[in-house]
C-alpha positions as CSV (number, residue, x, y, z in Angstrom):
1,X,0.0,0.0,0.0
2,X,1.5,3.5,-0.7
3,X,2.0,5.8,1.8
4,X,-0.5,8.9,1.6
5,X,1.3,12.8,1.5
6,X,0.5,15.0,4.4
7,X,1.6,18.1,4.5
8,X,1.0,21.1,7.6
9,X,1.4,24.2,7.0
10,X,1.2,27.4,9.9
11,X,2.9,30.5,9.4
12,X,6.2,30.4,10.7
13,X,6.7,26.6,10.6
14,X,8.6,26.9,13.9
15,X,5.7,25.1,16.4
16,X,2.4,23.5,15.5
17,X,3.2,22.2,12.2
18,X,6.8,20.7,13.5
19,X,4.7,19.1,16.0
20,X,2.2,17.5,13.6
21,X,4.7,16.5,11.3
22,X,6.6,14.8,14.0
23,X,3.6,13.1,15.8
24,X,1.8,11.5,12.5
25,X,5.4,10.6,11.3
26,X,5.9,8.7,15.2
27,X,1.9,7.6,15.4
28,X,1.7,6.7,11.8
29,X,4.7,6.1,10.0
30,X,3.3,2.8,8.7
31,X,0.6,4.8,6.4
32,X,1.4,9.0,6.3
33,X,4.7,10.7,4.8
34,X,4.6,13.5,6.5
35,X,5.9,17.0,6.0
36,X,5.5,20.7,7.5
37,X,6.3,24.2,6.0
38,X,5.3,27.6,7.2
39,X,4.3,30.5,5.0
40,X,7.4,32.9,6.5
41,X,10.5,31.2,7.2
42,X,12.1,31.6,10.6
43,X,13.2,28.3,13.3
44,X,12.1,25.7,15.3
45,X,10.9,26.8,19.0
46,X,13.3,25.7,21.5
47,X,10.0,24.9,23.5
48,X,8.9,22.4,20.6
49,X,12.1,21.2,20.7
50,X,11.9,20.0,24.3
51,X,8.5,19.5,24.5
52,X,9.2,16.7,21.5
53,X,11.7,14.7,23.3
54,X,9.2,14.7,26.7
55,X,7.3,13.2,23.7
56,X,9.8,10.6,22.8
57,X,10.5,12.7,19.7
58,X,13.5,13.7,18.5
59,X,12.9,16.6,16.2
60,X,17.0,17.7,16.0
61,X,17.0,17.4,12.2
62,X,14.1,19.8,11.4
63,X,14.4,23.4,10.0
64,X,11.7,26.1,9.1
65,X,10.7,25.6,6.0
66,X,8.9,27.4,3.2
67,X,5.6,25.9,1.6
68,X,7.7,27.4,-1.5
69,X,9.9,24.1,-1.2
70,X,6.9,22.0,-1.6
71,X,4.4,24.1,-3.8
72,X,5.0,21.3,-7.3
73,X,4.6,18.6,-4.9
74,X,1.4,16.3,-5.0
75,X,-0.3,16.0,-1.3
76,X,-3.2,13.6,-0.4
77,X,-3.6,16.4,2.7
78,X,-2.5,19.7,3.0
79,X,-3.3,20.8,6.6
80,X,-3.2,24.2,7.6
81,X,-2.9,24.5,12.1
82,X,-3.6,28.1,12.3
83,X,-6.2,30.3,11.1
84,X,-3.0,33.3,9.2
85,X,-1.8,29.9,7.3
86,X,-5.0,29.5,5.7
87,X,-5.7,32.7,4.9
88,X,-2.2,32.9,3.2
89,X,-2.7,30.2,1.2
90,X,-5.8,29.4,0.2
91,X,-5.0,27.4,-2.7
92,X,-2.4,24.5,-2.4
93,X,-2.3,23.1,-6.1
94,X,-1.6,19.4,-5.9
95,X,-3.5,19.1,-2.6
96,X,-6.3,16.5,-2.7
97,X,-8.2,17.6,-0.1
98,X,-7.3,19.9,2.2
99,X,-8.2,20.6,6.0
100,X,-8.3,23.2,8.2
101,X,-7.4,22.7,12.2
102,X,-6.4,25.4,14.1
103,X,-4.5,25.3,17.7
104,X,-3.1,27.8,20.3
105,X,0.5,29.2,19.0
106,X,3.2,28.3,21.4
107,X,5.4,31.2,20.5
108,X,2.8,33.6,22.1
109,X,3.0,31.7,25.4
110,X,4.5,33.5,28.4
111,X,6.3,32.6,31.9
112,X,8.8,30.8,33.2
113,X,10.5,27.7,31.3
114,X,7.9,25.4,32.9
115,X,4.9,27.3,32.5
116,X,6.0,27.6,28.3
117,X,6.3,24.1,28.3
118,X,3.6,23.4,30.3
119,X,1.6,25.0,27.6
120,X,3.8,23.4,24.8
121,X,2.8,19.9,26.3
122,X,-0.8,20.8,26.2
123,X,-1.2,22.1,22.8
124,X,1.1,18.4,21.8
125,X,-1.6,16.4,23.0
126,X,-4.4,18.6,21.5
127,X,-2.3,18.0,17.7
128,X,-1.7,14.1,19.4
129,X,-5.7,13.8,20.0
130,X,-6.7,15.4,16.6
131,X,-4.4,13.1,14.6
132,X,-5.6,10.1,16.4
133,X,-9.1,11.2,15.6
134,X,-8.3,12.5,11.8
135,X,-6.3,10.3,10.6
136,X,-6.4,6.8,12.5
């Protein structure tokens, strides 16, 4: 059976798309190739980071990147995680279907280290719980 495409898209590809990208490649590896891009290029929250490796996730090798990179690529899913990346780009042209799910943005929480990734771990599970539920 071939592997369907997923890509997420959010705006800075530095958070919530990492996050998916990481979780349906860990959850379901078996069926998804998955892939994240952000409409503005920038870096991988530090937060995510960690919060990814609480996870069991080791998300060392990804960058920010561009939904330029992938724009001639064919998608069964393009998935936008926040409501600026589907404004942005409403039209994906090799996307199948596309879906919209939008969570909290980690790089707007505040406090200390614990508190950020209290709030990191949280919005993980919400992507964890909607993944489960979308695409298991």
């Amino acid at each position: 059976m071939k592997k369907k495409k997923v890509l997420f898209l959010c705006t800075h590809n530095s958070a919530r798309s990492q996050i998916a990208e990481g979780l349906l490649r860990t959850i379901y590896g078996d069926k998804y190739e998955s892939y994240s891009a952000g409409t503005e290029v920038t870096r991988v929250n530090p937060y995510v980071f960690k919060s990814m490796v609480e996870a069991g996730i080791d998300l060392s090798s990804h960058r920010s990147k561009h939904l330029q990179e992938f724009i001639k690529d064919e998608f069964d899913y393009v998935v936008t995680v926040c409501d600026n990346a589907r404004e942005a780009c409403p039209y994906f042209p090799n996307a199948k279907h596309r879906i919209h799910k939008s969570f909290s943005d980690p790089s707007k929480f505040t406090g200390t280290e614990e508190e950020i990734l209290a709030g990191v771990a949280t919005v993980r599970e919400e992507i964890r719980n909607w993944l489960e539920e979308t695409f298991g």
